[in-house]
N, C-alpha and C positions, 0 to 999 in steps of 0.2 A: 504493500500500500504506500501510496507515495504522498508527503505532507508537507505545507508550506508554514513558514511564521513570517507573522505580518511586524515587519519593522516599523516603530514609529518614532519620533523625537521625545525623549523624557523615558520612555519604557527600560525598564531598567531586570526586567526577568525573563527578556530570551532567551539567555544564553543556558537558563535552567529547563525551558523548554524544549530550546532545542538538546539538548542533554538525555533530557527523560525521552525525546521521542526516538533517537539515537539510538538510545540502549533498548529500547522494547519494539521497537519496527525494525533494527539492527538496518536504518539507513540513514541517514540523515536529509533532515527536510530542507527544500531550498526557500532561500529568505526573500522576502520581498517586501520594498520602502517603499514609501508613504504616495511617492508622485508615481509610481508604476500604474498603467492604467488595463494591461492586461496579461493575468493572474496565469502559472501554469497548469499544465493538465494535473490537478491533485485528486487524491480523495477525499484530505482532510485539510482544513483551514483551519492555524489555531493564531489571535489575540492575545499576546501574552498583558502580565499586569507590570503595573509601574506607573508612572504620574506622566501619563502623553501630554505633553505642551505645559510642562507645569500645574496641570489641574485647573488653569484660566477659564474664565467664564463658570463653567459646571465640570466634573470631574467627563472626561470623552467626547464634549462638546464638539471641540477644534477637531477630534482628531476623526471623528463620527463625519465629519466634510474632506477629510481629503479624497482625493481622485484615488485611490488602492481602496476605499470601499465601496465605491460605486460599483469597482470589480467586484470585492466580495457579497456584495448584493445580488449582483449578476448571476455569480456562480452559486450561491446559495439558493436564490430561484429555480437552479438546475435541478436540484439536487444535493448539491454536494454538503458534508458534513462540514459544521463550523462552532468551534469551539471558542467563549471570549470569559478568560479568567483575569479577577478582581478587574483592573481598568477596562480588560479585554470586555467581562460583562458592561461595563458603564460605558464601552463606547458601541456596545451591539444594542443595548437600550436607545442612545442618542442619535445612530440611526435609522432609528425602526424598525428592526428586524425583531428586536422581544420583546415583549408587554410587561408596562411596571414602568417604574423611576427606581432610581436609590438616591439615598437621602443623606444625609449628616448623621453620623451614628447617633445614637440616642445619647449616649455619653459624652458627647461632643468632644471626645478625645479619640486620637490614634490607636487601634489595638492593633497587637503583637500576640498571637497567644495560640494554643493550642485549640482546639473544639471538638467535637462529636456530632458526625453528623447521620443522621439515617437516609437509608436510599429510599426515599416514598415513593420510585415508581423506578421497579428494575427489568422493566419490557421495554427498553428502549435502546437503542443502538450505541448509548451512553455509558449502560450500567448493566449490561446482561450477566457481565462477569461476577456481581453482586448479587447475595440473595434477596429477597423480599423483605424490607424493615428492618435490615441491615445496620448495626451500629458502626462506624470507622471513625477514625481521627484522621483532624486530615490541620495543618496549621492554617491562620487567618494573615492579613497584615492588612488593615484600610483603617481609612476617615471617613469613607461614605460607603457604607454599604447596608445600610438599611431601607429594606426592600418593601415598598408601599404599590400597591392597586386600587384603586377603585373598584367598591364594592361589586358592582357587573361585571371588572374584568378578572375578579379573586376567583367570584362565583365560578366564570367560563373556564380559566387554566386548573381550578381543583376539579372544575368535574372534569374538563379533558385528560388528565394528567400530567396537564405539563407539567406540577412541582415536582422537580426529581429529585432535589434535595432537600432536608429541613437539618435544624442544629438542634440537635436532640440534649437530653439529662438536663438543663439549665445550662447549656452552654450556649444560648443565642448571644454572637458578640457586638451588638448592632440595633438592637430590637425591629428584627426584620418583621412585618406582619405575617401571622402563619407560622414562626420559626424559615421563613424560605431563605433557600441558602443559593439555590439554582433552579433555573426555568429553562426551557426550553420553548421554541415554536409551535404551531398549531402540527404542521407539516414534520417534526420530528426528526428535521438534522440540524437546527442549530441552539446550542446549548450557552449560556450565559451562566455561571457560578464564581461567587465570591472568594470561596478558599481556594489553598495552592496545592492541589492534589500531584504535582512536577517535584514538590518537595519533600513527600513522603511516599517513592519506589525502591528503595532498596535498603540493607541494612545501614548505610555508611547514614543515612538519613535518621534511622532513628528507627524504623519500619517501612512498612511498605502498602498500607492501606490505601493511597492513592492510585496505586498501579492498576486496578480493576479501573479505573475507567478510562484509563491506553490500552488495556489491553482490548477492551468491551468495544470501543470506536475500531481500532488498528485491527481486528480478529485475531486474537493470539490467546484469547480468551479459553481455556481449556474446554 
């Protein structure tokens, strides 16, 4: 399977991206920057997280308008799978492609911390690897990731399934509505979640709870 990462100004976690996807597709994904307007033949599109453009305006605002999403729009209309963690969700939000906002954490401070999350929907090309209700740890790092809908649009993604993830035990780091931790589209390949599941695949990490969902996207999934 062949996978790209989306380079932007300010992101400062591809290089663990491309790391973990390196080590579990055992190829390494080709990169592509911000002014590129046409994206290569992949199967997987990932948004890595980091502070795109400084966080100016709203956190993925600026970076939700360059010409490299208009591509991933393109190809995410296709079909193709698309993954955007922490900034990566905030700029698949700002441009359209997920439902929801994220907001200023509830604490109005930065967290840094470990979490617990549950897999609330493991039929999806995300998490197959995962069982049903699934507990993992998986670590956080934001200021904005407190995940709000309007009431109609909560309604629609819980009955569809889009929430794929939630922060389970008390460890919501954020006060996302719902405990939601990650969403997906209506259509089921593009995925937006808060935690850094790139930083918890192998033992040098600590564990390896994040690796079900490279392996579940990439098929390596057993």
């Amino acid at each position: 399977m062949k996978s790209a990462v989306i380079q932007l100004p300010g992101l400062n976690r591809d290089r663990d991206m491309i790391a973990a996807l390196t080590k579990i597709s055992g190829k390494a994904p080709v990169t592509v920057w911000q002014t590129d307007t046409d994206l290569p033949d992949v199967d997987l599109i990932v948004i890595p997280g980091g502070f795109s453009y400084g966080d100016y305006l709203r956190c993925g605002a600026i970076a939700a308008r360059m010409p490299v999403m208009r591509a991933v729009a393109e190809k995410a209309a296709k079909g193709v799978k698309v993954i955007g963690v922490c900034n990566g969700f905030q700029i698949l939000l700002e441009a359209g492609l997920l439902p929801g906002a994220l907001m200023r954490n509830a604490s109005l401070k930065f967290v840094c911390r470990e979490v617990k999350l549950q897999i609330a929907n493991a039929n999806t090309v995300f998490t197959n690897a995962y069982q049903p209700n699934q507990i993992i740890r998986c670590p956080v790092a934001h200021h904005d990731g407190n995940y709000f809908a309007d009431a109609a649009t909560l309604e629609r993604i819980e009955g569809n399934g889009q929430v794929v993830f939630r922060y389970a035990d008390g460890t919501n780091p954020n006060g996302s509505i719902n405990d939601i931790a990650g969403v997906m589209n209506e259509n089921g390949n593009v995925l937006g979640l808060m935690p850094h599941p790139e930083n918890l695949i192998e033992a040098a990490h600590g564990g390896s709870d994040g690796r079900g969902l490279f392996e579940s996207v990439l098929g390596k999934a057993a």
